[in-house]
GUBAPA-151486 format. One line per 8 residues: their letters; for each residue x, y negated, z of N, C-alpha, C. Coordinates in Angstrom, 1 decimal. Last residue first. Layout:
! residues N
a> X Y Z X Y Z X Y Z  ...
This chain:
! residues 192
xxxxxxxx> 29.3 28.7 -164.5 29.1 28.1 -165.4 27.9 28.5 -166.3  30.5 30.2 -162.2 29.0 29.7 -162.4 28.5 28.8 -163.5  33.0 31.6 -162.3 32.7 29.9 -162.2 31.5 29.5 -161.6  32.0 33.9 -162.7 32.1 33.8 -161.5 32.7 32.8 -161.1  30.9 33.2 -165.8 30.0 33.9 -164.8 30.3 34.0 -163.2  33.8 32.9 -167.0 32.4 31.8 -167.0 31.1 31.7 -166.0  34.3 35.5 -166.4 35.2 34.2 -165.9 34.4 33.0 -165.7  32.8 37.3 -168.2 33.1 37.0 -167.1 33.8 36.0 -165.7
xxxxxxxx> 33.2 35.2 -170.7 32.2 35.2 -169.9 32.0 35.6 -168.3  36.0 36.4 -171.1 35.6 35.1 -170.5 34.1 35.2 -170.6  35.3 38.9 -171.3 36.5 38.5 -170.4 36.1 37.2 -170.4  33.9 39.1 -174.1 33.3 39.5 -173.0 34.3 39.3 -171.5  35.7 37.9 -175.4 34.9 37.3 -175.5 34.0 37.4 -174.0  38.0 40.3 -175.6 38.4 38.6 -175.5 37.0 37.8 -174.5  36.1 42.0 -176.9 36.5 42.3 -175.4 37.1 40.8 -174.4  36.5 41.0 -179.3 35.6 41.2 -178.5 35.2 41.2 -177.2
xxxxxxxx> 39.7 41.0 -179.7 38.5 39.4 -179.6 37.6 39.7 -179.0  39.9 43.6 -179.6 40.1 42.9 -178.6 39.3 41.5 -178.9  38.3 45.1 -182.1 37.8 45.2 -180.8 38.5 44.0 -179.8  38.9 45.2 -184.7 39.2 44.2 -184.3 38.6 44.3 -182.9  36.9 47.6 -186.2 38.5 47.4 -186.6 39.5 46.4 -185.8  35.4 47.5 -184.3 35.6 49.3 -184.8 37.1 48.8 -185.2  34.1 45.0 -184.6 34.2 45.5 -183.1 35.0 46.7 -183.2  32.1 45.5 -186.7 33.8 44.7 -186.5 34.2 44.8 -185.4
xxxxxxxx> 30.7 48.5 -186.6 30.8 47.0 -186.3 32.2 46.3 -186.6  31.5 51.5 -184.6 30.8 50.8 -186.2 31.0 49.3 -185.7  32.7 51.7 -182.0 32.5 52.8 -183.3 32.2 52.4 -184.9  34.3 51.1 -179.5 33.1 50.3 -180.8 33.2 51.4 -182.0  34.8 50.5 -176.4 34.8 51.7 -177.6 33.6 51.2 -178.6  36.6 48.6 -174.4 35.8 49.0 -175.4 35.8 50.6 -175.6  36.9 47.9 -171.2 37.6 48.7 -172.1 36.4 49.1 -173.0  38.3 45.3 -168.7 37.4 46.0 -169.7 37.8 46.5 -171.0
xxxxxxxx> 39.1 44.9 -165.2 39.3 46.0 -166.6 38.1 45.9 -167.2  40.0 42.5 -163.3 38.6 43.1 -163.7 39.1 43.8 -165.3  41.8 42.4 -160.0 41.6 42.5 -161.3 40.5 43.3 -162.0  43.2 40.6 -157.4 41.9 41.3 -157.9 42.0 41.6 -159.1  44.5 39.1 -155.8 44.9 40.7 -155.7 43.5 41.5 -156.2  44.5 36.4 -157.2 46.0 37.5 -157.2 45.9 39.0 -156.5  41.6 36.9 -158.7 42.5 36.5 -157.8 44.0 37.2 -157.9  41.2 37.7 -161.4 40.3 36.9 -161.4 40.3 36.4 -159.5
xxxxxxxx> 43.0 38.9 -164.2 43.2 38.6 -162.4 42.2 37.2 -162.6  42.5 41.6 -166.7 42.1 40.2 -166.2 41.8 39.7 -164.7  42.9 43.7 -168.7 42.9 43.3 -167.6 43.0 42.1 -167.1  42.0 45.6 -171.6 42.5 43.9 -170.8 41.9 43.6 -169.7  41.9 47.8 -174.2 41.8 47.6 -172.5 42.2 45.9 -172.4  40.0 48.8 -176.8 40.8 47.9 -176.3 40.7 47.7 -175.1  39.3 51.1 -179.6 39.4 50.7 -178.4 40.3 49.3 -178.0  38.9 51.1 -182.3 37.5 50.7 -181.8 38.4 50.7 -179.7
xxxxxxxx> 40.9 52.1 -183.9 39.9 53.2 -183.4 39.0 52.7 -182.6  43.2 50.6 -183.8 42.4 50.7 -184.4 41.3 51.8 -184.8  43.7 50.8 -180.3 42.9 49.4 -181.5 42.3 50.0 -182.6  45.2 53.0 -179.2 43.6 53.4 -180.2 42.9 52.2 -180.4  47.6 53.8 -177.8 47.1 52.5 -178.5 46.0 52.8 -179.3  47.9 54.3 -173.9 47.6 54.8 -175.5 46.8 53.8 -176.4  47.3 53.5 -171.7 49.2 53.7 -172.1 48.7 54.4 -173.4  47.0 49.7 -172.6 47.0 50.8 -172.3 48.0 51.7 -172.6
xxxxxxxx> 46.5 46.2 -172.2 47.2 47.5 -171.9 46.4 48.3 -171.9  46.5 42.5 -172.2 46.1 44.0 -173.1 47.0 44.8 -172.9  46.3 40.6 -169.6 47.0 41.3 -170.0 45.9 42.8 -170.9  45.9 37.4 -168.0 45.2 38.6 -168.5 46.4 39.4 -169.3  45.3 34.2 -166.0 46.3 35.6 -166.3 45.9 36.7 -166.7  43.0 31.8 -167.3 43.2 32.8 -165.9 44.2 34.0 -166.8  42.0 30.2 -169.0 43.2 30.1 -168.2 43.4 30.8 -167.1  40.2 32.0 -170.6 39.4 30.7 -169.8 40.4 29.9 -168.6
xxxxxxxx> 43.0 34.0 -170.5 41.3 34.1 -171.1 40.8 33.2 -169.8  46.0 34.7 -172.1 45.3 34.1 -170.9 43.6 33.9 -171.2  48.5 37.6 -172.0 47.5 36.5 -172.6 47.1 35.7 -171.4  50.3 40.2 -173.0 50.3 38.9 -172.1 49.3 37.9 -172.6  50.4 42.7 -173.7 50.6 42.2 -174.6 49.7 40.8 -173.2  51.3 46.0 -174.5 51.4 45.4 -173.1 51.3 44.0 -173.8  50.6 49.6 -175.4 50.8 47.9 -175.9 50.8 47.9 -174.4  51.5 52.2 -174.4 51.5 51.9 -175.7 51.7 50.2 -176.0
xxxxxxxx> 53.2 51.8 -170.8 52.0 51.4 -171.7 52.7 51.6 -173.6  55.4 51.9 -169.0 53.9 53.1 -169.1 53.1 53.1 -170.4  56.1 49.3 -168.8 56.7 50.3 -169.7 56.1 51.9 -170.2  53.9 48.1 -166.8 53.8 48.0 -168.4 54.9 48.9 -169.0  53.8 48.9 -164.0 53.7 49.7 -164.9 53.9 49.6 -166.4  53.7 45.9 -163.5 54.7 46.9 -162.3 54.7 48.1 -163.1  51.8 44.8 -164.0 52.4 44.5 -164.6 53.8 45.3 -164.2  50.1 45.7 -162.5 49.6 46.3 -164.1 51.1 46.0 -164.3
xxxxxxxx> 50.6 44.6 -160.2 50.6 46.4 -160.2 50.2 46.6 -161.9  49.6 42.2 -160.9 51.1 42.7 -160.5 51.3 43.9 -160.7  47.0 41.5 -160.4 47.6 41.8 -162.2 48.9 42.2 -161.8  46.5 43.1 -157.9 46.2 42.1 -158.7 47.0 42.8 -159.9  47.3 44.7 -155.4 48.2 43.8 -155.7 48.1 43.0 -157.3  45.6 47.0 -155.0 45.2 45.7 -154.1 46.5 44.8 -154.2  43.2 48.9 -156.8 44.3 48.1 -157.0 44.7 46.9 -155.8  40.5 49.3 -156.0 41.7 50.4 -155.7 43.2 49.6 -156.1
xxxxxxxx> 39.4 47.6 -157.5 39.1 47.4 -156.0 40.5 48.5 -155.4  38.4 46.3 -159.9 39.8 47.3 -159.6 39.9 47.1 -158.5  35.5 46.4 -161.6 35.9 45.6 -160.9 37.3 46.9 -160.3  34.9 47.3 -165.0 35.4 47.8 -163.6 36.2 46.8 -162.9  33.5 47.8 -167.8 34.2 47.0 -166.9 34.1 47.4 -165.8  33.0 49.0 -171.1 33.0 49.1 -169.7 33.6 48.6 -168.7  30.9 48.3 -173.9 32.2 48.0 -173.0 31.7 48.1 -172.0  30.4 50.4 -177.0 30.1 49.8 -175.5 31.1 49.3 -175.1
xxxxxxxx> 28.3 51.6 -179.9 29.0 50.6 -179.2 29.0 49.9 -177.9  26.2 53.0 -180.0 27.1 54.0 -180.5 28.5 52.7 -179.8  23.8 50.9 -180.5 23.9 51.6 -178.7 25.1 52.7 -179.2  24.5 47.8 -181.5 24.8 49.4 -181.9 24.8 50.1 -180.8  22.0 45.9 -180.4 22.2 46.6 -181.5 23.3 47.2 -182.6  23.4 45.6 -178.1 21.8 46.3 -178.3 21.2 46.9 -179.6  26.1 48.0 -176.6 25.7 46.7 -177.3 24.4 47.1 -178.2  25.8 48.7 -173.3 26.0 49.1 -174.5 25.5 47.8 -175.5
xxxxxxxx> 28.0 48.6 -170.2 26.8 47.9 -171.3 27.4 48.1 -172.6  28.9 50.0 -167.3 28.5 50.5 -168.9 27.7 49.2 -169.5  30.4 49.1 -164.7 29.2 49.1 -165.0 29.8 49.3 -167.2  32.0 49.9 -161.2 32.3 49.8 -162.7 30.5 49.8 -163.3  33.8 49.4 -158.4 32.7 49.3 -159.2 32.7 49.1 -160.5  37.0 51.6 -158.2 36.0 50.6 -158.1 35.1 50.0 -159.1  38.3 53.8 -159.3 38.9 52.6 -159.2 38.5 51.5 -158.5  36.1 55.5 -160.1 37.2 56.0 -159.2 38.3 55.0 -158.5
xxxxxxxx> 33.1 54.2 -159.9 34.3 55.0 -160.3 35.4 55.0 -159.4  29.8 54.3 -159.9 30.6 54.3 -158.9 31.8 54.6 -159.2  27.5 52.1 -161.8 28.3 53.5 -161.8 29.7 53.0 -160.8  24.9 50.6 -164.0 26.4 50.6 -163.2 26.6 51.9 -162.3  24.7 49.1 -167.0 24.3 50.8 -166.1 25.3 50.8 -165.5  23.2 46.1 -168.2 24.4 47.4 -167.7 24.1 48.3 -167.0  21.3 45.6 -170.8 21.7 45.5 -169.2 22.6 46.7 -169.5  22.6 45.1 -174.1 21.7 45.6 -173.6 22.1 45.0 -172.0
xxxxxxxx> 24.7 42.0 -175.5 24.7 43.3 -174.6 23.4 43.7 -174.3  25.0 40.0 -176.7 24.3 41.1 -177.7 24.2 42.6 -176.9  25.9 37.8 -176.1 27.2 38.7 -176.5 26.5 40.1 -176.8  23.8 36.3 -175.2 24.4 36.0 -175.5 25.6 36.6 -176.8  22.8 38.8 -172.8 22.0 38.3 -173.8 23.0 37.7 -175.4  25.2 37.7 -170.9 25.5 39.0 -172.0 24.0 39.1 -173.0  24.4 35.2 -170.6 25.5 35.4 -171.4 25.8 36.7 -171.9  22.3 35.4 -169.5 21.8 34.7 -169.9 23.6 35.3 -171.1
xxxxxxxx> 23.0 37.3 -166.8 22.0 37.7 -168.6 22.3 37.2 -169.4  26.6 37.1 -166.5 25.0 36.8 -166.2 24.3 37.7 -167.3  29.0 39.4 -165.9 28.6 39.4 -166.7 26.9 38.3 -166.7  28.7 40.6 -162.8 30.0 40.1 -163.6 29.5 39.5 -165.0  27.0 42.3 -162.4 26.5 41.1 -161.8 28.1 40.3 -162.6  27.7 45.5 -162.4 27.0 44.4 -163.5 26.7 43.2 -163.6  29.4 45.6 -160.4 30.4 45.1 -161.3 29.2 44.4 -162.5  28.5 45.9 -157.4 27.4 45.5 -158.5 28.3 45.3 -159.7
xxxxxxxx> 30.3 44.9 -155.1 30.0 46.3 -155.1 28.9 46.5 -156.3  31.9 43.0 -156.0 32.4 43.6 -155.5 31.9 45.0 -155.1  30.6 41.2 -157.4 30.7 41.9 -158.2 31.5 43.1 -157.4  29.5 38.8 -155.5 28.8 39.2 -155.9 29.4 40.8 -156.6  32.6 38.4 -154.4 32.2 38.6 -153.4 30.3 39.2 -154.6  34.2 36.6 -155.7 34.4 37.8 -156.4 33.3 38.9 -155.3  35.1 33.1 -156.8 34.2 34.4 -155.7 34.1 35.6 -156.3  38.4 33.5 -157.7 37.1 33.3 -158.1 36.3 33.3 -157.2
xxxxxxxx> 41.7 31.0 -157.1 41.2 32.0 -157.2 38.9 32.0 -156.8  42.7 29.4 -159.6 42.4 29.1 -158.6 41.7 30.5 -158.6  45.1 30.5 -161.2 45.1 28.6 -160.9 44.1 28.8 -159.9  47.0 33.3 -160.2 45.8 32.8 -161.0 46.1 31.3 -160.7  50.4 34.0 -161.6 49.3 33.6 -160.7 47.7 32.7 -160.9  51.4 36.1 -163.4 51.4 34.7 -163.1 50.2 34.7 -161.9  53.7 38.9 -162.1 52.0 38.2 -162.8 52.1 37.2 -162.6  55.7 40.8 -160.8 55.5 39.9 -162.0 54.4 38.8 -162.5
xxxxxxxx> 55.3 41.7 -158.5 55.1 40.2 -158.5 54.9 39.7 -159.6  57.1 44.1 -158.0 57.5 43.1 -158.8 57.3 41.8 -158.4  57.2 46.5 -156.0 56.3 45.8 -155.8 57.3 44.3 -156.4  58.9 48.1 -154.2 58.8 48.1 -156.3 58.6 47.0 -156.7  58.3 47.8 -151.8 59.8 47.4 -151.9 59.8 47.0 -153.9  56.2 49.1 -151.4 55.9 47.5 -151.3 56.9 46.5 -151.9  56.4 52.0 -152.4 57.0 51.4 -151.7 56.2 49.8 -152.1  53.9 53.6 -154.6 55.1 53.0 -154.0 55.2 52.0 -153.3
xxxxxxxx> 51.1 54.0 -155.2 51.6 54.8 -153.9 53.3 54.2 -153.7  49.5 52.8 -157.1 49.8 51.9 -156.1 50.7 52.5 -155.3  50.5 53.4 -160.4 50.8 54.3 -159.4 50.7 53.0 -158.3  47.5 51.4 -162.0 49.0 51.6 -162.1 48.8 52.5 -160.6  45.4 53.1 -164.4 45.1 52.7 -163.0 46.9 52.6 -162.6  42.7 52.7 -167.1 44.2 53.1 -166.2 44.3 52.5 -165.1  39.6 53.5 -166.3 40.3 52.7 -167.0 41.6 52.9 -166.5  37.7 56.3 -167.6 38.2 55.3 -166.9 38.8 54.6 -167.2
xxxxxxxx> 36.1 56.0 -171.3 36.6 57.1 -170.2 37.3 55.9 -168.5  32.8 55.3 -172.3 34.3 55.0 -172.2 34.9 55.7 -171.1  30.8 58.1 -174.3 31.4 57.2 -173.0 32.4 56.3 -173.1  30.1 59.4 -176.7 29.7 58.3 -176.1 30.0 57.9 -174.8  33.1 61.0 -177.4 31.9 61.1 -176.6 31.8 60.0 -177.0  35.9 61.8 -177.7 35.0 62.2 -179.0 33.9 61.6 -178.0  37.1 59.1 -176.9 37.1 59.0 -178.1 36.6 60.2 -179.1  37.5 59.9 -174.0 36.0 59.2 -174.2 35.9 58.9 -176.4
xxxxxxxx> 39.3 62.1 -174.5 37.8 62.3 -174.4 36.8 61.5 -174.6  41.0 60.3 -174.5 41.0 61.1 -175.9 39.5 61.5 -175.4  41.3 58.6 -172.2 40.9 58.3 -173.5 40.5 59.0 -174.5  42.0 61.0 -170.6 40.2 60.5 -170.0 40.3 59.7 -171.3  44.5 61.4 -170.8 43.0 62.9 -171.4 42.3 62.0 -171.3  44.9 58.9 -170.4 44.9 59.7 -171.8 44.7 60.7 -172.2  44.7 59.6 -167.8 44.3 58.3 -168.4 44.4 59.4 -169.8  46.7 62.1 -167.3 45.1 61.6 -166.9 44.3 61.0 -167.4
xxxxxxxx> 49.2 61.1 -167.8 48.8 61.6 -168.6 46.9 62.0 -168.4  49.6 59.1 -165.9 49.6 58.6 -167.0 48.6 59.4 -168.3  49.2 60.5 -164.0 48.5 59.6 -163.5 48.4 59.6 -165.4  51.7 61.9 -164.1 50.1 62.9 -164.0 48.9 61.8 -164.3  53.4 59.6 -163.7 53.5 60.5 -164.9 52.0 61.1 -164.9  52.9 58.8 -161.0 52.9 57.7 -162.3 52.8 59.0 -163.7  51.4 61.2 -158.9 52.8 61.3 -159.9 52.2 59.9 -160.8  49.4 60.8 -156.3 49.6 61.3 -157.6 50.7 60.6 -158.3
């Protein structure tokens, strides 16, 4: 599939998940080129995670004890197109969710996000519990309750989560959120 078809995919699958109760997939960079494109850009994680629990369970990313914590219901996990992905709605707004997806189809890490950022509405470089993360998508609906951030939890792994908050402060300010729920995950495959 075409970077372009690709692009425009993602952004039917946003505008849809923005009239539904779902979150739609998460973008996915074109992996089909050459090795030769193949940037590198990403920093590199500091040490890489076990990632061996969430690789086929993405709910297992997240403990109870911490998504209790962050007011999550359990997650409903689901097979997508990118690799394992799990739904948790928040318990008290079930109109509010974030969805994470372990990027199993991605097998060059936060590099291949970063191999696409001109793709993107935002692109915006961060770090969460000191591990390499990045806010992207190729459509900007922050203030609409959405927020993507990808987060290398090895150099050839990356974990996407993508709000949709409808009501809450979460509706006007979703990335802290999503911030929040990114390092737990991180916290969680510490073992902390």
């Amino acid at each position: 599939m075409s970077l372009r078809r690709l692009l425009l995919a993602v952004g039917v699958a946003l505008v849809v998940a923005g009239c539904s109760n779902t979150v739609g997939e998460p973008s996915s960079p074109d992996t089909s080129a050459s090795s030769a494109s193949q940037s590198g850009a990403a920093p590199r994680v500091p040490a890489a995670l076990d990632v061996s629990s969430i690789q086929s369970n993405a709910c297992a990313a997240i403990s109870d004890s911490k998504r209790s914590s962050l007011g999550y219901g359990a997650g409903k996990p689901r097979a997508g197109a990118y690799g394992p992905s799990c739904t948790f709605q928040i318990a008290d707004e079930p109109l509010n969710q974030m969805d994470l997806t372990v990027f199993t189809a991605n097998k060059n890490g936060l590099s291949d996000i970063y191999d696409t950022k001109g793709n993107n509405d935002y692109f915006e470089p961060t770090t969460i519990e000191g591990y390499p993360a990045v806010y992207a998508a190729s459509l900007d609906h922050r203030s609409k309750g959405k927020c993507g951030l990808f987060v290398a939890v090895t150099d050839q792994l990356t974990v996407n989560l993508l709000s949709q908050f409808d009501r809450g402060a979460g509706a006007q300010a979703p990335c802290p959120v999503v911030a929040k729920a990114a390092a737990s995950v991180i916290q969680t495959l510490k073992g902390d």
